[in-house]
Phi, psi and omega in degrees: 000150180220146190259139157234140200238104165241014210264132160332273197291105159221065160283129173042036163304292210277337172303296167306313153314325177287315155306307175315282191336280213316333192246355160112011172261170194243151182232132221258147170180156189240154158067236173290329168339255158008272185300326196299333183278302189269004172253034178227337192081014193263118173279142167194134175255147178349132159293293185312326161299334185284316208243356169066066170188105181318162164278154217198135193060052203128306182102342169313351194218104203202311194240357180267087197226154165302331182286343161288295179299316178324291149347310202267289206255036196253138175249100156291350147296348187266136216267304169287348176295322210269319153336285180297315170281319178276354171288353190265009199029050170239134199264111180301177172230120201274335214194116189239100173248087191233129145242161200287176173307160163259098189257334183307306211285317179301312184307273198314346173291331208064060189269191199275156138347265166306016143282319182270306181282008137323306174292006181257119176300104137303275194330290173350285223283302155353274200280342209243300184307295201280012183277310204275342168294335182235051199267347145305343144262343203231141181261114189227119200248142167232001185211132208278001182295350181261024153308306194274348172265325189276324157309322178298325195286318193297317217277321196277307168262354185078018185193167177257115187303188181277313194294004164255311182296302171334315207256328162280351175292305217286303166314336182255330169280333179296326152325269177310314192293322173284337189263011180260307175285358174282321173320295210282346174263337158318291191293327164310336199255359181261005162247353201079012198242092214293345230215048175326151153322295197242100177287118155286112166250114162290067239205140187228127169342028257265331178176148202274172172224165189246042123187201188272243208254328206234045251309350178274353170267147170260165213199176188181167167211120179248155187208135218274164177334293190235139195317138162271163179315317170287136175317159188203140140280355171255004115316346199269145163300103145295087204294285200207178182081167189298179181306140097041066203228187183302326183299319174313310192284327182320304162296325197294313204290300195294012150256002146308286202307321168333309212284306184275044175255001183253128177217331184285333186245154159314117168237203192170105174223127203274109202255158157203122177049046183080347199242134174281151168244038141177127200229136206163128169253167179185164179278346138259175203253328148359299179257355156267346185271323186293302185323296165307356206243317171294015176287313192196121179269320174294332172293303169316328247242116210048039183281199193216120171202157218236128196240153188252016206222175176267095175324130204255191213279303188320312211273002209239319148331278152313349157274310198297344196280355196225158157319157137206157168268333165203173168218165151246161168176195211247020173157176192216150169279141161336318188290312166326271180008290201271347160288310196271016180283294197275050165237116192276347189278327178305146173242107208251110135224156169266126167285326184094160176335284187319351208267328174283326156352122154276016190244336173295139192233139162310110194338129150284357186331187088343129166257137161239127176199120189309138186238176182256141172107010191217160144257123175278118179243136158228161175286167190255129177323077168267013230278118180271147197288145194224151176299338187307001199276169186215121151289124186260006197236190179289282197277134194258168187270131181302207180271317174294319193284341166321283185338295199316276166015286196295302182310282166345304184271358168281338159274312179306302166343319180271011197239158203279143171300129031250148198240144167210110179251129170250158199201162158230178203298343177241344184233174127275166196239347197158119166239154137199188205166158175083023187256128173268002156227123200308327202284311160330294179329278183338304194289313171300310196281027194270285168304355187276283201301345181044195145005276182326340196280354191295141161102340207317180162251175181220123179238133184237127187262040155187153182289178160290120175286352172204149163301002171283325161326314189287301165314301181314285199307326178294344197252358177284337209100005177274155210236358151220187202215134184229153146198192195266324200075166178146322192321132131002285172291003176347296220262351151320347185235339158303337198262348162272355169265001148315299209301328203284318221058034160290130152275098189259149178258141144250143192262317168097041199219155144253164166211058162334146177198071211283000000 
């Protein structure tokens, strides 16, 4: 019988080879394999002596020959398959072991252009496809954790069941469809063109999870090949606490995207069911979190939250006094660490270093999100308070309510449409969002802020369509306003926020967030 051994990734190659022997195959392999095998003492022979045809361009040409595919795709139960490969002296092949070039890994490198499309696998994709189209004759291994169960199979029956071989076919097309579309989303993104005809989303499995959003749902976490530059969770280090589950990441991610819209001061911001309840910078980082965590405590009380600094023993302290379900941030002190140890159900992750950066800037990724028969693809909203903004009222805004203003509409983005944040330069005071009328908005997070809301700032991620919006916000106690403007009703709602003395801004920017 005979095996062919090609692989990149040779993690347990020479064990699994050695086995191979061991069950009677003789084994065909090219390039490093190869030396790698005879320098472990394992015999195996030249692909190019088996098929009497040099490699060639190179090495671009090494395994696409007939005595290769023929073998791989030759049915030697088929009466003429079996005719035509021996007038053809081709030998079947039992047993196909290729993982591809590593061009995901030359790309995370910055290698060159011609360095990189160097890195794209023929032969490979070749020999992995048709071993798995004839995966009823042929055993096609792509990953090297599936040594040990397919060996255990040679040794204990002398064969590979139909239901192993089945679940590596399946595994090996999944194999090429990722490595072709990290190519095709590679070469889009080396043109610029965030928006293909025909989208490739690469994305590899990270975890199964037990369950969705619901326990009746089933649930999975995909994670793309390769890290983007920007903190991310599913790059982040999981330190400790249970699994993971969907809603965690779903929060996690949106107190991530929140935490980095802040980089000059220390912040701390506190999610429950996507939406923030509680937000604050300080010059510690301690007292920015205690802050966010008195925004709304009861809210706060199995949150989710998210920090931009490295947690130090104080603040590590102060996360242990409340419940939360997980937190994040770009590190922890030995002292955190051994504090937040004795909460064992918390889930600690490290974001890594950039999340602390004062140079971190809000993800440029792509948002993706499924409809049914469709994807919906957009840049992801990074859009940042800009001098472009215009004061529309009689009165312009002193420098503190500017701040408040700015702190506000850097929150607001983040709260579900029609969103209304009342804030002061430093904290939030009171949101609310996911309302079909802005006024509604208005009024519930009024009541939430009660009494605090006097002097506040107000941020609206799209504008008011009537002055009654404006009449709320004036009478909870707030004393400017950021929205986009665009309204019909424009100057009906500048001249109630004249009447009011309210400093109103237009950005000319929204922020929708459905």
């Amino acid at each position: 019988m005979l095996a062919l051994l090609s692989v990149s990734d040779k993690r347990g190659l020479v064990p699994f080879a050695q086995g191979l022997v061991r069950c009677g195959f003789t084994i065909l392999s090219t390039g490093g394999t190869l030396e790698a095998l005879k320098a472990a003492g394992v015999a195996a022979r030249k692909v190019s002596e088996h098929t009497g045809s040099p490699e060639i361009l190179g090495g671009r040409v090494k395994t696409l020959h007939p005595k290769i595919h023929g073998g791989i795709l030759g049915r030697p139960d088929l009466e003429s398959d079996h005719r035509e490969m021996a007038e053809n002296g081709i030998e079947p092949i039992a047993l196909v072991a290729v993982n591809l070039y590593p061009f995901r890994e030359t790309v995370a490198k910055g290698a060159s252009r011609a360095d990189t499309i160097e890195q794209i696998d023929i032969g490979g994709p070749a020999m992995v496809r048709a071993s798995a189209k004839n995966a009823s004759h042929v055993t096609i291994i792509v990953d090297p954790e599936d040594y040990t169960s397919v060996l255990a199979e040679l040794e204990s029956t002398k064969a590979v069941s139909d239901k192993t071989r089945r679940t590596l076919q399946r595994k090996a097309f999944a194999h090429t469809a990722g490595y072709d579309a990290a190519i095709a989303s590679w070469l889009a993104e080396q043109e610029g063109d965030a928006f293909p005809d025909e989208l490739s989303l690469p994305f590899k499995k990270a975890q199964g999870l037990r369950y969705g959003e619901n326990p009746h749902q089933r649930g999975a976490f995909y994670k793309e090949h390769r890290a983007p530059a920007e903190p991310t969770v599913a790059f982040s280090e999981v330190m400790q606490g249970k699994e993971l589950s969907y809603n965690n990441i779903l929060d996690l991610d949106a107190a991530l995207g929140l935490v980095l819209e802040f980089t000059q001061k220390p912040a701390a911001v506190v999610i429950k069911h996507n939406t923030p309840c509680g937000v604050a910078i300080d010059d510690s980082l301690e007292q920015a979190y205690r802050r966010a965590r008195a925004v709304d405590e009861t809210s706060a009380f199995g949150g989710i939250v998210a920090l931009n600094r490295v947690v130090d023993d104080a603040t590590g302290k102060a996360l242990a006094e409340t419940f939360l379900e997980a937190v994040i941030a770009p590190g922890y002190s030995d002292g955190a660490k051994e504090l937040l140890a004795t909460r064992k159900n918390l889930r600690l992750l490290n974001a890594g270093p950039g999340l602390s950066a004062t140079t971190a800037k809000p993800r440029a990724q792509l948002d993706a999100r499924s409809v049914s028969g469709g994807i919906l693809i957009m840049d992801r909203d990074a859009q940042e308070p800009g001098l472009e903004w215009k004061c529309v009222t009689k009165r312009q805004p002193t420098a503190d309510e500017l701040a408040a203003l700015q702190f506000a509409w850097k929150v607001c983005k983040h709260v579900k449409s029609n969103a209304i944040v009342f804030a002061t330069p430093t904290e939030l005071l009171a949101q609310a969002g996911g309302q079909t009328s802005r006024v509604d908005s208005v009024k519930i997070a009024a009541m939430r802020g009660g009494t605090r809301l006097k002097g506040s700032a107000v941020a609206s991620d799209a504008f008011f369509p009537f002055r009654d919006g404006l009449d709320a916000l004036a009478a909870a106690g707030a004393l400017c306003v950021v929205q986009p403007g665009g309204s019909m009703r424009d100057a009906e709602v500048i001249a109630a926020a004249d009447e009011h003395g309210l400093a109103m801004l237009f950005t000319g920017v929204r922020h929708f967030r459905h």
